[in-house]
Every structure is written in structure tokens, then in C-alpha cells.
mmCIF file of the N, C-alpha and C atoms, coordinates in Angstrom:
data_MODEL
# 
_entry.id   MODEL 
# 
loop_
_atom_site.group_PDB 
_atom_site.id 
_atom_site.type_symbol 
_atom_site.label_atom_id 
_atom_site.label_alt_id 
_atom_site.label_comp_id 
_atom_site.label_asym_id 
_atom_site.label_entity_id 
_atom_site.label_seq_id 
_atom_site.pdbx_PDB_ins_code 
_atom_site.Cartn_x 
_atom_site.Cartn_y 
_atom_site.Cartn_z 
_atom_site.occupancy 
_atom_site.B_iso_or_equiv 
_atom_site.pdbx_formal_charge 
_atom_site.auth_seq_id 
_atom_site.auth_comp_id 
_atom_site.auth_asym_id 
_atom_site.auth_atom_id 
_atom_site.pdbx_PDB_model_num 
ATOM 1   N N  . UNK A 1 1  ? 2.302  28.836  -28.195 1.00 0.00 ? 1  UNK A N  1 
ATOM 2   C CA . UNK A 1 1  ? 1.214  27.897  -28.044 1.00 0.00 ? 1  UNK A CA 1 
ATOM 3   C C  . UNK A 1 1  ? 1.740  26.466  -27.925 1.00 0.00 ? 1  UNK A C  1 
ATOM 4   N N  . UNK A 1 2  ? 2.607  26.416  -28.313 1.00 0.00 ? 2  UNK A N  1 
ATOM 5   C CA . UNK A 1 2  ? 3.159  24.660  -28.794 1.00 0.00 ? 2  UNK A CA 1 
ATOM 6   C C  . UNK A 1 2  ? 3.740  24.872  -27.543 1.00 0.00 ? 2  UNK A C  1 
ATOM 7   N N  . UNK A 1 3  ? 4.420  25.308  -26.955 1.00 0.00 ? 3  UNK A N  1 
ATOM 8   C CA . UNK A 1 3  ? 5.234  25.759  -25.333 1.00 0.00 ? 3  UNK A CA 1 
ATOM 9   C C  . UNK A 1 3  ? 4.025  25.067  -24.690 1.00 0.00 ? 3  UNK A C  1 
ATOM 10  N N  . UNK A 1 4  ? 3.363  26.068  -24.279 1.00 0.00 ? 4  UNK A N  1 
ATOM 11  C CA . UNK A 1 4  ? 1.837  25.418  -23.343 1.00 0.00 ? 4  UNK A CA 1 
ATOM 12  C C  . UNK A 1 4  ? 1.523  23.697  -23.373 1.00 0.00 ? 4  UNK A C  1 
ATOM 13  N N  . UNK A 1 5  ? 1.701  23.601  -24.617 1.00 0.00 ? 5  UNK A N  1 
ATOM 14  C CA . UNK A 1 5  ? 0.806  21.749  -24.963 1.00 0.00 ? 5  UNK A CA 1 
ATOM 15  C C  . UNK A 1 5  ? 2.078  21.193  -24.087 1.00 0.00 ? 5  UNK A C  1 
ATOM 16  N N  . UNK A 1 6  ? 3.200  21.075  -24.455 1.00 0.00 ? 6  UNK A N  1 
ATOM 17  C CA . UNK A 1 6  ? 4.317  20.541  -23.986 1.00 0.00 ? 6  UNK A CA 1 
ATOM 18  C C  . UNK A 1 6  ? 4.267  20.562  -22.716 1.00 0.00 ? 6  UNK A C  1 
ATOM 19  N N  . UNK A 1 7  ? 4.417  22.029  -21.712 1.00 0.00 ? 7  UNK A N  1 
ATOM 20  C CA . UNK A 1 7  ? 4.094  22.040  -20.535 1.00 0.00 ? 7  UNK A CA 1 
ATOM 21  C C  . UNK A 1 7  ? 3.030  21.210  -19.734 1.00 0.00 ? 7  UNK A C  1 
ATOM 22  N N  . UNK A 1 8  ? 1.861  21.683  -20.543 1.00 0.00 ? 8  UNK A N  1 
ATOM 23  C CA . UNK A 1 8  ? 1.089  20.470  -20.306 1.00 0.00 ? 8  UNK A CA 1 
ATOM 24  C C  . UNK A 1 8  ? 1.037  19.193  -20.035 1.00 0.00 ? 8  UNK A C  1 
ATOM 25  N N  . UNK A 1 9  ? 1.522  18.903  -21.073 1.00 0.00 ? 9  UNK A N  1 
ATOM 26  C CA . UNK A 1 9  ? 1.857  17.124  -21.146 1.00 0.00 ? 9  UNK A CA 1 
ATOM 27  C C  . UNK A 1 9  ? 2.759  16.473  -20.243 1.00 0.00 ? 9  UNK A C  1 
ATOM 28  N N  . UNK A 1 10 ? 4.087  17.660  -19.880 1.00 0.00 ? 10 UNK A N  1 
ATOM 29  C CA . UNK A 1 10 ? 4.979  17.155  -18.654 1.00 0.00 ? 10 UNK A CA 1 
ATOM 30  C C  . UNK A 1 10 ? 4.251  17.136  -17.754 1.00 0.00 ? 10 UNK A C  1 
ATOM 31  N N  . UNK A 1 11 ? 3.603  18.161  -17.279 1.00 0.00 ? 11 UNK A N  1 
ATOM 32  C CA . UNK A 1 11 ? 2.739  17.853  -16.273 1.00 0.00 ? 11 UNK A CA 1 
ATOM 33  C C  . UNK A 1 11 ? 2.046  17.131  -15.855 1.00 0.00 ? 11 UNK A C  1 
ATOM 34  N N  . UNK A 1 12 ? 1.085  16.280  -17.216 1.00 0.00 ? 12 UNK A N  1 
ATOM 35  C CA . UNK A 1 12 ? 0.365  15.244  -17.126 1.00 0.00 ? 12 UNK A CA 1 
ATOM 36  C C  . UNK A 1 12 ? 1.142  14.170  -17.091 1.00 0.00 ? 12 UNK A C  1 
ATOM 37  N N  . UNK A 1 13 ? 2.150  14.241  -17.523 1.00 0.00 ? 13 UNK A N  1 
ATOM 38  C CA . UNK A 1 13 ? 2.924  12.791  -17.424 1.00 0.00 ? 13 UNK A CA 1 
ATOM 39  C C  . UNK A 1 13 ? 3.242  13.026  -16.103 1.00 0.00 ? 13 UNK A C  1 
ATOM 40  N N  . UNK A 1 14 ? 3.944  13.753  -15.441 1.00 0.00 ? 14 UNK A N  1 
ATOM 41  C CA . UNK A 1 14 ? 4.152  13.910  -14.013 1.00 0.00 ? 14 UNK A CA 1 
ATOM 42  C C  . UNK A 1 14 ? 3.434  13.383  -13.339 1.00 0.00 ? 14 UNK A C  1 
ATOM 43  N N  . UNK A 1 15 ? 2.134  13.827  -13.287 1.00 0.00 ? 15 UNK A N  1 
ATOM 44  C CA . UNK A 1 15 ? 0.841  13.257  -12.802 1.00 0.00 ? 15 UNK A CA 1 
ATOM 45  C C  . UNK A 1 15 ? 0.386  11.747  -12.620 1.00 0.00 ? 15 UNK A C  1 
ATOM 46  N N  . UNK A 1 16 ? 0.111  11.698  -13.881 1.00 0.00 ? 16 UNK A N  1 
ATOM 47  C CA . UNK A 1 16 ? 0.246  10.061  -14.048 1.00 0.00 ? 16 UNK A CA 1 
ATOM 48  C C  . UNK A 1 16 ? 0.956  9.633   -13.299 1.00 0.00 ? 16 UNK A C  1 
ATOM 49  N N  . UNK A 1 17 ? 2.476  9.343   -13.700 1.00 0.00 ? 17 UNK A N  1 
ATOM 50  C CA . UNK A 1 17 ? 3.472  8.951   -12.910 1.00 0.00 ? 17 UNK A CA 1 
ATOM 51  C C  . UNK A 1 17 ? 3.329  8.834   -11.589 1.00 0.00 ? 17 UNK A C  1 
ATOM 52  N N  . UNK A 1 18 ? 3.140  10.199  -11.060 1.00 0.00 ? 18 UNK A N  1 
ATOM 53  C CA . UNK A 1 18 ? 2.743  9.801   -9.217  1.00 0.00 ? 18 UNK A CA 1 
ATOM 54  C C  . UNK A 1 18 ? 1.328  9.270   -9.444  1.00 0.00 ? 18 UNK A C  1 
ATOM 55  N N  . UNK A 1 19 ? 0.322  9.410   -9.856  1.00 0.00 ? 19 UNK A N  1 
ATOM 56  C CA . UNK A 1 19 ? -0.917 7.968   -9.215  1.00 0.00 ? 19 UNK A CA 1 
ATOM 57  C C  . UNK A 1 19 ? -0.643 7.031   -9.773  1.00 0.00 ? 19 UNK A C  1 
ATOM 58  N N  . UNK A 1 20 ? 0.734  6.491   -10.410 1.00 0.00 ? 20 UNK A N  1 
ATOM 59  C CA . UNK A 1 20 ? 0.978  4.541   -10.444 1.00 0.00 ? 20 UNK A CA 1 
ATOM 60  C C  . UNK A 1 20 ? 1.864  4.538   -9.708  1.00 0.00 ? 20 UNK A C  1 
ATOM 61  N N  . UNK A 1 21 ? 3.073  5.651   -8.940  1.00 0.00 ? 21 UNK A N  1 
ATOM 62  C CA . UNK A 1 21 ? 3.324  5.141   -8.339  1.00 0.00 ? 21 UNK A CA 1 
ATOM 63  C C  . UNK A 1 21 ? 2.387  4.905   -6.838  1.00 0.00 ? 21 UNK A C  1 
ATOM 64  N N  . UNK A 1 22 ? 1.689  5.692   -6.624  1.00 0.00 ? 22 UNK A N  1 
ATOM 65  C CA . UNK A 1 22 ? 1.090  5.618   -5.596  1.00 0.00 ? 22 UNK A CA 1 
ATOM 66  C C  . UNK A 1 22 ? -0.191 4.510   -5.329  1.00 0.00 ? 22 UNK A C  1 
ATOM 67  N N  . UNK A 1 23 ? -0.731 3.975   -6.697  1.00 0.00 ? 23 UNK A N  1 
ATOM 68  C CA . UNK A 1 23 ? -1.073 2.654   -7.095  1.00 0.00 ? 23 UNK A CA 1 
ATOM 69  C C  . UNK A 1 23 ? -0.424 1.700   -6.511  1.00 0.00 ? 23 UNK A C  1 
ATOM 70  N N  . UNK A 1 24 ? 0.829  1.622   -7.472  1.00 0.00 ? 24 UNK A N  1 
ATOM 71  C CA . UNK A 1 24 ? 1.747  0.785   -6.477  1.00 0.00 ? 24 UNK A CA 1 
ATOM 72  C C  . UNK A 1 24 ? 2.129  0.433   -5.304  1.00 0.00 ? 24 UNK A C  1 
ATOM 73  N N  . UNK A 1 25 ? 2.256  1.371   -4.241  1.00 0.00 ? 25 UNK A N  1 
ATOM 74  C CA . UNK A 1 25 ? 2.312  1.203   -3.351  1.00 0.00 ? 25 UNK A CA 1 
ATOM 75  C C  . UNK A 1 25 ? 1.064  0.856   -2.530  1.00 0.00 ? 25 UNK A C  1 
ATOM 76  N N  . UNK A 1 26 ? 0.061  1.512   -2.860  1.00 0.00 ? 26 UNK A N  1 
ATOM 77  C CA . UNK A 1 26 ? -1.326 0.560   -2.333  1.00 0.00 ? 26 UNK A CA 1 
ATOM 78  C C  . UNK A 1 26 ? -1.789 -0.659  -2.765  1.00 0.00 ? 26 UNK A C  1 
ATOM 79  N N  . UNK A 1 27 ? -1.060 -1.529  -3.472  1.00 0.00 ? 27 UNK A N  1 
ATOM 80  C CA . UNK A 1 27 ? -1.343 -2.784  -4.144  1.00 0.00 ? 27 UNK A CA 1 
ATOM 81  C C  . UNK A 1 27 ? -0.209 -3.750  -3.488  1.00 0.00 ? 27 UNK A C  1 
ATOM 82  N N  . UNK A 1 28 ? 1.101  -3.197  -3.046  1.00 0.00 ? 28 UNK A N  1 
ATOM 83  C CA . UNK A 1 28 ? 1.636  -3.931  -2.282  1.00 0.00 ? 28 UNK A CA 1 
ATOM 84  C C  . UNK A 1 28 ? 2.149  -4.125  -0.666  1.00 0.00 ? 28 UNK A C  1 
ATOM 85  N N  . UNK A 1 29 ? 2.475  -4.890  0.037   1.00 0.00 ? 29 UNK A N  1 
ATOM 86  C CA . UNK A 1 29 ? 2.476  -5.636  0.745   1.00 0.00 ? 29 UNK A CA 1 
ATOM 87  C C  . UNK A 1 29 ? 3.317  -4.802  1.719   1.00 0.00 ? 29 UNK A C  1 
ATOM 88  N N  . UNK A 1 30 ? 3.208  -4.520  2.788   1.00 0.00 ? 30 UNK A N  1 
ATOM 89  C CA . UNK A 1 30 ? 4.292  -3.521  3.739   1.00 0.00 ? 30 UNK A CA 1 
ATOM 90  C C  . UNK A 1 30 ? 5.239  -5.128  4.477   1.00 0.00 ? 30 UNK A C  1 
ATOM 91  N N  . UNK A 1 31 ? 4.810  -6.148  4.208   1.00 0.00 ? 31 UNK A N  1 
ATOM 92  C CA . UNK A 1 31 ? 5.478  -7.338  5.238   1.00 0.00 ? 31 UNK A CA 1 
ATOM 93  C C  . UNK A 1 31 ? 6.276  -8.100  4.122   1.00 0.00 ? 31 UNK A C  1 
ATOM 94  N N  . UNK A 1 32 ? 5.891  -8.585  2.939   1.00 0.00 ? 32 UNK A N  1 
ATOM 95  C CA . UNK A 1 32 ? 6.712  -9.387  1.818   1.00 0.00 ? 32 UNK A CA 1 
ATOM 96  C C  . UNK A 1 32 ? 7.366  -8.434  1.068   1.00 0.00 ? 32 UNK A C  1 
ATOM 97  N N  . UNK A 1 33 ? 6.680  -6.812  0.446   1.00 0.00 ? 33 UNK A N  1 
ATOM 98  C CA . UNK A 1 33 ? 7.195  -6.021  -0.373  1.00 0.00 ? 33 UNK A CA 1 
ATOM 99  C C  . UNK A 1 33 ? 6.741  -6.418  -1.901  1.00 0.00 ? 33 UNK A C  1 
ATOM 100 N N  . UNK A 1 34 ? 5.590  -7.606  -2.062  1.00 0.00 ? 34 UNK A N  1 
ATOM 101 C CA . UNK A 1 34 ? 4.786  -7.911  -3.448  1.00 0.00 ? 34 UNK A CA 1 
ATOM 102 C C  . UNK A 1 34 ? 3.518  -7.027  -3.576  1.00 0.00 ? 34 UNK A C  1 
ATOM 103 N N  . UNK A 1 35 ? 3.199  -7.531  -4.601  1.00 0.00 ? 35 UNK A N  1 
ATOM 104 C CA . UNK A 1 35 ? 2.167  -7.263  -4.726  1.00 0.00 ? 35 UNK A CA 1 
ATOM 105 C C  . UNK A 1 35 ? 1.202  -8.065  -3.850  1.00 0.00 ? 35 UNK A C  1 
ATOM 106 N N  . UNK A 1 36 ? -0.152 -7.512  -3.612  1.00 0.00 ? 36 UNK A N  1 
ATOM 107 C CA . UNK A 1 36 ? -1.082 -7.964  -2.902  1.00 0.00 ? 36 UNK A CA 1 
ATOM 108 C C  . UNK A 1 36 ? -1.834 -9.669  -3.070  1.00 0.00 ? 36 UNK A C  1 
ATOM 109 N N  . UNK A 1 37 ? -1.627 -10.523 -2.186  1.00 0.00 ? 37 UNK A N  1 
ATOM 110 C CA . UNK A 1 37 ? -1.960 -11.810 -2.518  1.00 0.00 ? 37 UNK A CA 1 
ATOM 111 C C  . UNK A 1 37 ? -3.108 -11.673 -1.728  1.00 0.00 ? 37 UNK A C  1 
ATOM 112 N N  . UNK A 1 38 ? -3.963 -12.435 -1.602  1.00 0.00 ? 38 UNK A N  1 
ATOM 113 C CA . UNK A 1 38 ? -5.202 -12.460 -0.865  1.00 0.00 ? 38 UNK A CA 1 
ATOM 114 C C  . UNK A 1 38 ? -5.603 -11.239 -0.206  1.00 0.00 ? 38 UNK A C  1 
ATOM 115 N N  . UNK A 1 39 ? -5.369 -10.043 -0.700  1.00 0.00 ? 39 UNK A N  1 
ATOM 116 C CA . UNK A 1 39 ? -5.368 -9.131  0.363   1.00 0.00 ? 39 UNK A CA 1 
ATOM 117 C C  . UNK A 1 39 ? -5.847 -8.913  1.856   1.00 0.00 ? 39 UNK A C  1 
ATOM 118 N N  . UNK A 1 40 ? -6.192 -8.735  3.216   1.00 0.00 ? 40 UNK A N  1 
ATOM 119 C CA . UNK A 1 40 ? -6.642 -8.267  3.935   1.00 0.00 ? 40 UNK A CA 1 
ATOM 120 C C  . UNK A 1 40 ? -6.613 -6.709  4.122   1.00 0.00 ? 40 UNK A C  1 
ATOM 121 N N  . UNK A 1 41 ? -7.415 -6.062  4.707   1.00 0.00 ? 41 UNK A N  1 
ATOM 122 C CA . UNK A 1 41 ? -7.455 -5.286  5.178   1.00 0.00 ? 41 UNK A CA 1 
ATOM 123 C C  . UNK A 1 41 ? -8.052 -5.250  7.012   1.00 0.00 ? 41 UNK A C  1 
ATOM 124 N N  . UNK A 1 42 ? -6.982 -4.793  7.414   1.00 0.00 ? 42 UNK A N  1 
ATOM 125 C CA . UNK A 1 42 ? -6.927 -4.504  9.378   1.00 0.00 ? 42 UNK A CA 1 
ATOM 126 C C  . UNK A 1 42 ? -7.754 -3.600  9.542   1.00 0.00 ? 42 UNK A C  1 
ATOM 127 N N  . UNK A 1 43 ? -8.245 -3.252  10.785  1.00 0.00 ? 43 UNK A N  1 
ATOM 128 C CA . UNK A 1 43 ? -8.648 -2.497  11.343  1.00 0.00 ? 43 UNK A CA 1 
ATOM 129 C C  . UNK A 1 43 ? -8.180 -1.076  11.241  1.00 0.00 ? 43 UNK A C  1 
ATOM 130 N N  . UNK A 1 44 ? -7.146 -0.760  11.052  1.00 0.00 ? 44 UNK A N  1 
ATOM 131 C CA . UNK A 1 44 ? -6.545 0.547   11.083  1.00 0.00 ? 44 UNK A CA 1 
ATOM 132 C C  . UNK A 1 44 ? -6.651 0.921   9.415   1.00 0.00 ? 44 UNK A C  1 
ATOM 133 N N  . UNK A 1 45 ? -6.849 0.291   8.208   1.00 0.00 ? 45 UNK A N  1 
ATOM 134 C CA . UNK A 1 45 ? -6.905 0.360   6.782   1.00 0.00 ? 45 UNK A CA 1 
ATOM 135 C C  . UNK A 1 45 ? -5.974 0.166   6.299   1.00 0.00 ? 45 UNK A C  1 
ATOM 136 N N  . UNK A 1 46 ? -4.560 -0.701  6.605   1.00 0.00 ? 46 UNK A N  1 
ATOM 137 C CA . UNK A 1 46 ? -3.914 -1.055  5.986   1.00 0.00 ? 46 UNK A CA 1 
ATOM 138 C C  . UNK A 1 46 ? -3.998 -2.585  5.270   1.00 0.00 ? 46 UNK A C  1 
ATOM 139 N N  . UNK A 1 47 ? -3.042 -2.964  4.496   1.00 0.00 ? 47 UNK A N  1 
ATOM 140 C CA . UNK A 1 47 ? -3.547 -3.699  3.723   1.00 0.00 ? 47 UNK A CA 1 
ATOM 141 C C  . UNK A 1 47 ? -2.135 -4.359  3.722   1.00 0.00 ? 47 UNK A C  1 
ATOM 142 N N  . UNK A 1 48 ? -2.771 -6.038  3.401   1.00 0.00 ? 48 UNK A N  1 
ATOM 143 C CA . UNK A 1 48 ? -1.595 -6.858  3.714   1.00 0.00 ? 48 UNK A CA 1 
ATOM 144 C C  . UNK A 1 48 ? -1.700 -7.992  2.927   1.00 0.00 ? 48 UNK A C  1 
ATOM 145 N N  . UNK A 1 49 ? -0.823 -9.305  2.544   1.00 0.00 ? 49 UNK A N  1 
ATOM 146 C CA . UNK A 1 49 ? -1.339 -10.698 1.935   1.00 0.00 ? 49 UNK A CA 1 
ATOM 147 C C  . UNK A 1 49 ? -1.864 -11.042 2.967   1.00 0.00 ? 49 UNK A C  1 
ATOM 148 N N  . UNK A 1 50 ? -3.237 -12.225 3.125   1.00 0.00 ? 50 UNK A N  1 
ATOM 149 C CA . UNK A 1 50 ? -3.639 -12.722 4.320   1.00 0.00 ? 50 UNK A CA 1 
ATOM 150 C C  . UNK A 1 50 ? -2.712 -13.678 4.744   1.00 0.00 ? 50 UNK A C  1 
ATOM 151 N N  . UNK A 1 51 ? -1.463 -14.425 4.163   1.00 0.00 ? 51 UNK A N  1 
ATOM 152 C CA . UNK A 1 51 ? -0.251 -15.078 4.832   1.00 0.00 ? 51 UNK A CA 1 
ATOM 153 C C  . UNK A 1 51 ? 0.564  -14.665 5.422   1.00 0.00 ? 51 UNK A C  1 
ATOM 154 N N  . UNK A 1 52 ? 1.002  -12.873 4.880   1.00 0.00 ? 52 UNK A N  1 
ATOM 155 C CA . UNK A 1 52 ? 2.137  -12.993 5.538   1.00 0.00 ? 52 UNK A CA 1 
ATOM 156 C C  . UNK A 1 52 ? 1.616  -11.782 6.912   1.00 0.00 ? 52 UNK A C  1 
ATOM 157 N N  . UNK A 1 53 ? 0.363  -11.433 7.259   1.00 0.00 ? 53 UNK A N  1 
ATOM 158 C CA . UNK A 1 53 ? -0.300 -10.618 8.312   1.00 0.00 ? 53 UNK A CA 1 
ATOM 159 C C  . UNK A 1 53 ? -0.809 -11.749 9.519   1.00 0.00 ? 53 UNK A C  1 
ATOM 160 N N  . UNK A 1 54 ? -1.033 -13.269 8.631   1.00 0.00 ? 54 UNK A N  1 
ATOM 161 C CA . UNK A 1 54 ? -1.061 -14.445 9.511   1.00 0.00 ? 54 UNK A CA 1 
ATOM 162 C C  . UNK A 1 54 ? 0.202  -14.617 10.734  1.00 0.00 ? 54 UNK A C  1 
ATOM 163 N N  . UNK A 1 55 ? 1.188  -14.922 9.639   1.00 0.00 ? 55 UNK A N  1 
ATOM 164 C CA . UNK A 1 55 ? 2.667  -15.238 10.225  1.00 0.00 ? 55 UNK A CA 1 
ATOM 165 C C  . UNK A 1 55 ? 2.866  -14.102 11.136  1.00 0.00 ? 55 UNK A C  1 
ATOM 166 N N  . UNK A 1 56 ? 2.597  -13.159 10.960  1.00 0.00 ? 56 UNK A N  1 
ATOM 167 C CA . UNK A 1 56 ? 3.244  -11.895 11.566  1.00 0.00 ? 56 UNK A CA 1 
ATOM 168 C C  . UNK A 1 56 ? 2.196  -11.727 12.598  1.00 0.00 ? 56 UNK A C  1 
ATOM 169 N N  . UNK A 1 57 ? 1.233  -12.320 12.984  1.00 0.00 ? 57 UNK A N  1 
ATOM 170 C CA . UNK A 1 57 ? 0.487  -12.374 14.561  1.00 0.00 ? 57 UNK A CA 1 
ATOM 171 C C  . UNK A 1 57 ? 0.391  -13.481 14.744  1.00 0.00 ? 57 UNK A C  1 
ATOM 172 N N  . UNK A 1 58 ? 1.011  -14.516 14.453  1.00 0.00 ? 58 UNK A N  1 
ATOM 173 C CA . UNK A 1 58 ? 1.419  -16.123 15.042  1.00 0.00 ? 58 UNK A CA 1 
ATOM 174 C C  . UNK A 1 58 ? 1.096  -16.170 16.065  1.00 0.00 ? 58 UNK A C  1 
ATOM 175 N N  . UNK A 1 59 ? 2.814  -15.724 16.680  1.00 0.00 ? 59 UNK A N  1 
ATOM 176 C CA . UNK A 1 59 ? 2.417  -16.267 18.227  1.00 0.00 ? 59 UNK A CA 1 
ATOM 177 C C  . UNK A 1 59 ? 1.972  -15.107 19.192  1.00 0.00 ? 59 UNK A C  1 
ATOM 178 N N  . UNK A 1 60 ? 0.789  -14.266 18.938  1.00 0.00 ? 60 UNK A N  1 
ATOM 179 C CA . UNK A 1 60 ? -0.155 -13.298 19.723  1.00 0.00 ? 60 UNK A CA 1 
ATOM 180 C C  . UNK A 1 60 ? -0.971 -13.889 20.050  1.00 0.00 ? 60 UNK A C  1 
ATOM 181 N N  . UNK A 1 61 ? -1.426 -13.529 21.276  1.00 0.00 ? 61 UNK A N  1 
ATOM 182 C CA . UNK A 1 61 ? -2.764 -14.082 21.593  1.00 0.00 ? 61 UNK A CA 1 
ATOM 183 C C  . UNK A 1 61 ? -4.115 -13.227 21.850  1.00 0.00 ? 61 UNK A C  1 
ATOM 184 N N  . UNK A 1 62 ? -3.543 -12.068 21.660  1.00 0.00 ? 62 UNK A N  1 
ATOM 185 C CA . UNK A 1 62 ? -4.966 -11.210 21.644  1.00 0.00 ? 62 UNK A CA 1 
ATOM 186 C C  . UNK A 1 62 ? -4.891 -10.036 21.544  1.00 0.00 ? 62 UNK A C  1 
ATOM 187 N N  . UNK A 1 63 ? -3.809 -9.143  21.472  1.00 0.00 ? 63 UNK A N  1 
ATOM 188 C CA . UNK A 1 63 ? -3.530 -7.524  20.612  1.00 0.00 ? 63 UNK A CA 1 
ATOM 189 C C  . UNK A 1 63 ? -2.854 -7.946  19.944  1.00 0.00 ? 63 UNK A C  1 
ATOM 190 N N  . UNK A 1 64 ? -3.003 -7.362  18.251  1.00 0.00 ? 64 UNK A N  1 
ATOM 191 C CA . UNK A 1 64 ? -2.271 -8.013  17.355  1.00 0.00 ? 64 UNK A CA 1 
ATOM 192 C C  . UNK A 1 64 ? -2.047 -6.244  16.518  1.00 0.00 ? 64 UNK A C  1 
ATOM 193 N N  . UNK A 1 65 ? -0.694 -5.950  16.532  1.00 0.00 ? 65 UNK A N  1 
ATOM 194 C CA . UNK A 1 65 ? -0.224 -4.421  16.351  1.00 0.00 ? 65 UNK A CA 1 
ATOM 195 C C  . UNK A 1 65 ? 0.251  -4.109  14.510  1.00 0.00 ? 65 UNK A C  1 
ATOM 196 N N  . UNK A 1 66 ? -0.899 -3.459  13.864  1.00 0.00 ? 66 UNK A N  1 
ATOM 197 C CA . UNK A 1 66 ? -0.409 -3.131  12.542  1.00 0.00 ? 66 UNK A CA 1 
ATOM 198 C C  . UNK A 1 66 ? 1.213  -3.199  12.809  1.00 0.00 ? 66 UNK A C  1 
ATOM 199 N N  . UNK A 1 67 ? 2.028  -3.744  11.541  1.00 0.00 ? 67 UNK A N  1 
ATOM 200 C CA . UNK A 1 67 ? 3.235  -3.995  10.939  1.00 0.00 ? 67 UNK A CA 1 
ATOM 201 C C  . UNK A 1 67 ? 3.811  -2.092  10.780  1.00 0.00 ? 67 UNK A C  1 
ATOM 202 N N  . UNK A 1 68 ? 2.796  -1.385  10.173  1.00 0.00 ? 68 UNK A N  1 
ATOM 203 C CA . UNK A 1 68 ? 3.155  -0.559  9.641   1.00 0.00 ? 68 UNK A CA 1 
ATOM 204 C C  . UNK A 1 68 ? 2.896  0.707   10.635  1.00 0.00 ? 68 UNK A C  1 
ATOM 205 N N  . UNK A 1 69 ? 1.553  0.980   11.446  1.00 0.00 ? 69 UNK A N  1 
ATOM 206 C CA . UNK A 1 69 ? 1.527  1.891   12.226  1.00 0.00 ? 69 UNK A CA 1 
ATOM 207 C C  . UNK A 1 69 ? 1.640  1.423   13.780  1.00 0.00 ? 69 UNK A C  1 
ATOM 208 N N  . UNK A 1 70 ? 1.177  0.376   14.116  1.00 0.00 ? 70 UNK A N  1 
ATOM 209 C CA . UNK A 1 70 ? 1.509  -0.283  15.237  1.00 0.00 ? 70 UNK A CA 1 
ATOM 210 C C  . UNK A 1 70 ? 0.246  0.063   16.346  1.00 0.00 ? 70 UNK A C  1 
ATOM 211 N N  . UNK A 1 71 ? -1.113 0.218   15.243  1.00 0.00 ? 71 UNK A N  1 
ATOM 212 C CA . UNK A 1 71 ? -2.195 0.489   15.688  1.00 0.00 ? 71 UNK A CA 1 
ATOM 213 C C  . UNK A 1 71 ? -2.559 -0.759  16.631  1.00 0.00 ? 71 UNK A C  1 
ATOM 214 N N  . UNK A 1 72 ? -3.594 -1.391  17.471  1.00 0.00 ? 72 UNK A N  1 
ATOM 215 C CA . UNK A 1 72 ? -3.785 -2.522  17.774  1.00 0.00 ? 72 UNK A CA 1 
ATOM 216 C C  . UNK A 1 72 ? -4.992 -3.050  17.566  1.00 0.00 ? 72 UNK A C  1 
ATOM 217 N N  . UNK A 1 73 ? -4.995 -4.336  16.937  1.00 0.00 ? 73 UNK A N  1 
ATOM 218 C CA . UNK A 1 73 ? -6.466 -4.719  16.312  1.00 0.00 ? 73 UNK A CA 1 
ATOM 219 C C  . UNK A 1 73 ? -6.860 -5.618  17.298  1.00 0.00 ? 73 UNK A C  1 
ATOM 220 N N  . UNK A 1 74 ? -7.863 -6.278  17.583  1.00 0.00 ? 74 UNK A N  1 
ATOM 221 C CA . UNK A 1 74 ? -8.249 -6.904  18.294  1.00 0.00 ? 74 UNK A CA 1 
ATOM 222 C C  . UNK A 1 74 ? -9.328 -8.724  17.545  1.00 0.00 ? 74 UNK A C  1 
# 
């Protein structure tokens, strides 16, 4: 019985573990590698600081291509 709880608990810690890390990675930034500053979210559902998704369609003038999938927003 005490086997089982234990098993358990690795498991749940396992668990845990992957949804913060996977937290994590939806809280930060695919262009700086921080955490999320002003967030935006694009057209395609990724998610970015609104500075550094600025900088990174500067000099575009009218298809502007997710960082990460290379979807095109308009």
C-alpha cells in the first residue's frame, strides 16, 4: 500500500513538473527568451513582448511572418 502512495506521488510530481514547465514556456517570449512583457498575441496564437514582435516587423511593410511558425499576419 505505501508502494502505491509513493508511485503516486512520483507521478504527480512528474505531472506537475511538466505543466510548469509547459507554463513556462507559454509565458515566455520565442524573440528575447523572458518572460512575457506586454504580451501580444498574433494572428496565428503565438505570443510575444509587444517590443520585441515590434522590432522584429520594423522594416515590413505589409506581410509580417510569425518569428516562430512563419505564418503571415497581415
Amino acid at each position: 500500500m505505501a508502494e502505491t502512495s509513493l508511485l503516486e506521488a512520483g507521478a504527480s510530481a512528474a505531472s506537475t513538473a511538466a505543466a510548469l514547465e509547459n507554463l513556462q514556456v507559454e509565458a515566455s517570449c520565442s524573440v528575447c527568451l523572458e518572460y512575457l512583457k506586454e504580451p501580444v498575441i498574433i494572428e496565428c496564437g503565438h505570443n510575444f513582448c509587444k517590443a520585441c514582435i515590434t522590432r522584429w516587423w520594423e522594416d515590413l511593410e505589409r506581410d509580417f511572418p510569425c518569428p516562430v511558425c512563419r505564418k503571415t499576419s497581415r
